[in-house]
C-alpha positions in Angstrom: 0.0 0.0 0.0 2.8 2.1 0.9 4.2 2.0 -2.8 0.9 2.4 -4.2 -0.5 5.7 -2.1 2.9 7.3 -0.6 3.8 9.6 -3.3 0.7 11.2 -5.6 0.0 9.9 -9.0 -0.4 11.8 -12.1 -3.6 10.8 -14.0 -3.6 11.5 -17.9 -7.0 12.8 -18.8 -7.4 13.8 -22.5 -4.3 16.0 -22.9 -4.6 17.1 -19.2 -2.4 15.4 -16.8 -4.4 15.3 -12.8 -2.3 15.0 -9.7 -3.8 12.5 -7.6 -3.4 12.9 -4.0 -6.4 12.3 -2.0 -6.1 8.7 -1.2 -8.3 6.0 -1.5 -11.2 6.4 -3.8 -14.7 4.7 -4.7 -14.2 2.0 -7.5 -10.2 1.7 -6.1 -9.8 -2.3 -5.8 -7.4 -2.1 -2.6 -9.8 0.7 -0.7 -11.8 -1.5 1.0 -8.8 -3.5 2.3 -7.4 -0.4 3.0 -9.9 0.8 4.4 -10.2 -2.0 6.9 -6.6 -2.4 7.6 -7.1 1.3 9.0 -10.1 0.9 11.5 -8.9 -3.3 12.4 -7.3 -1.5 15.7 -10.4 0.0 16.6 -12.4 -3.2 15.8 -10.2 -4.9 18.3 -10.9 -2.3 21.1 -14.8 -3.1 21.2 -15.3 -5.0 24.0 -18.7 -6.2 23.3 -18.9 -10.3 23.5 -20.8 -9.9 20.0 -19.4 -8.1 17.4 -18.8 -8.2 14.2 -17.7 -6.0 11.1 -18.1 -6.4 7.8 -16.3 -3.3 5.2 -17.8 -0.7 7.0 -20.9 -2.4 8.8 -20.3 -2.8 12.7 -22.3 -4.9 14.8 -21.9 -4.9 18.3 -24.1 -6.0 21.4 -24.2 -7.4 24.6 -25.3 -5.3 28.1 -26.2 -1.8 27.1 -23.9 -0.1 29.2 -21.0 -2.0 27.3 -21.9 -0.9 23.9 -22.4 2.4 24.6 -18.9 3.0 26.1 -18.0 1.0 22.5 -19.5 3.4 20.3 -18.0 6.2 22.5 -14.7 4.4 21.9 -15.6 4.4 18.3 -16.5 7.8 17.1 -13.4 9.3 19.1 -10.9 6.4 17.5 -12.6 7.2 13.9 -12.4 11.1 14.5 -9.3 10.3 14.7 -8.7 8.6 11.7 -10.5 11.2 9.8 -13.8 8.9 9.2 -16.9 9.6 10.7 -20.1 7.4 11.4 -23.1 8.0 9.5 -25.4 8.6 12.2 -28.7 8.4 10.4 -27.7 4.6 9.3 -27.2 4.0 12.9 -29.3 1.6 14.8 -30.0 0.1 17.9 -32.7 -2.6 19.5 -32.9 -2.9 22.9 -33.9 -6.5 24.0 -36.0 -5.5 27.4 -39.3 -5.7 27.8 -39.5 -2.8 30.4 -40.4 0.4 28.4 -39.3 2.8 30.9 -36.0 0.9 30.9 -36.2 1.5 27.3 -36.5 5.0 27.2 -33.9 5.1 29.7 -31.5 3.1 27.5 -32.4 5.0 24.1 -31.8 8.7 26.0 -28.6 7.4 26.8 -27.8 6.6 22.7 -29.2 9.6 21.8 -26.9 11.9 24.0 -23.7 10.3 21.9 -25.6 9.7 18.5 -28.8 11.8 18.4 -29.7 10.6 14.9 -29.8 6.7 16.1 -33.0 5.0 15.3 -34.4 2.0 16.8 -35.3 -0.8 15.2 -37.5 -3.5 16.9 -36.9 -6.9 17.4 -38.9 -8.7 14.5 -37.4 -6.2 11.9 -33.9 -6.9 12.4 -31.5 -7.7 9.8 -27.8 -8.2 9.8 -25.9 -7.3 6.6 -29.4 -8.3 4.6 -30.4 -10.9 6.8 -33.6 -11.2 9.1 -32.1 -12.2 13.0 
């Protein structure tokens, strides 16, 4: 990678020659292994018993308390990459029957990602797939 992306590349458009220097791009065939090589550290940090991550779909669950301190973890360590998380593609589902523990649980989401959504038991899907 480090031969490929350390040094910008000229493009030849036409008679136009474009420096390239902004890294990986969309269609790029080692972006998304790039891509992953770059947040695998923070993947490792999650401490949830369940996670999972597939390009750049993360999974994670286990008590509520634990996965919020992940995603905490997660949107400082990808700040800090220069990424950021698509908060409206954000989801959680909270597996208690108690709806003021609910409430409780989803205010606490909401303070770190206010655009999360909840998705309910019976319409969960992992990458595609109904749970």
């Amino acid at each position: 990678l480090n031969l490929c992306y350390e040094e910008a590349s000229f493009l030849n458009f036409g008679e136009k020659m474009i420096l390239s220097e902004e890294g990986f791009q969309q269609g790029d065939p080692v972006a998304v292994f790039g891509f992953c090589l770059t947040i695998h550290k923070m993947l490792e940090n999650i401490r949830a018993k369940f996670k999972l991550g597939y390009i750049d779909d993360i999974s994670a669950g286990v008590h509520w308390e634990v996965v919020l301190s992940d995603l905490q973890n997660v949107l400082l360590s990808i700040s800090s990459l220069g990424l950021e998380v698509n908060e409206k593609k954000s989801e959680l589902t909270i597996f208690s029957d108690d709806p003021e523990k609910k409430r409780m649980i989803l205010e606490q989401f909401k303070a770190v990602c206010p655009s999360i959504s909840v998705t309910e038991k019976k319409d969960l899907l992992l990458l595609g797939a109904p749970l």
